[in-house]
C-alpha angles and dihedrals in degrees: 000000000000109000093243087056085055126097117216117245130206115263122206116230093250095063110115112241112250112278120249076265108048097044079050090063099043092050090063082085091050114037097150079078133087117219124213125176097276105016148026126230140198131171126201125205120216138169102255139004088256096069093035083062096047088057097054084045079056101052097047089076094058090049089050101049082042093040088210104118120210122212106252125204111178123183132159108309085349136099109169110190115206114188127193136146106242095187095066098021098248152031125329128165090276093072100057096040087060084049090050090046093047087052086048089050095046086045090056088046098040098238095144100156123097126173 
């Protein structure tokens, strides 16, 4: 099943992180976003810092139905996502199912550019 057709699940704190594989595999599903070792990235480009807004309003409803909340940093033309999972210090599906969820999102709306 394709990771925007995925829901997010509670991990316990004990849960180990993905491993450098394992992230690698699932980022074949989103390759617009740069790993690290204990998050994922993206920024988007827009023409103003009004639509840039729009699309991090929009975002908050899928982290809330998710409930899986990204790390926004909005400036003027630029969202930048940064996803972790803070309960297990480090990545887990969910993050990449909320990334996966965000590209879908930028693709309904047409906002195809990313920095």
């Amino acid at each position: 099943m394709e990771l925007a057709e995925q829901k997010c699940i509670t991990f316990s704190k004990d849960t180990p992180p993905l491993n450098r594989d394992q992230a690698q595999e699932l980022a074949k599903q989103i390759p617009n976003w740069d790993i690290s070792e204990d998050h994922i990235e993206r920024t988007f480009k827009f023409p103003n810092f009004v639509e840039a807004m729009k699309f991090a309003n929009r975002i908050t409803n899928i982290a809330e139905d998710q409930n899986h909340h990204p790390d926004l940093h909005i400036s003027w033309g630029k969202v930048r996502i940064e996803l972790t999972t803070h309960a297990i210090k480090g990545l887990s599906p969910n993050d990449f199912i909320v990334a996966a969820k965000i590209d879908r999102l930028a693709e309904q709306l047409g906002v195809a550019q990313s920095i």
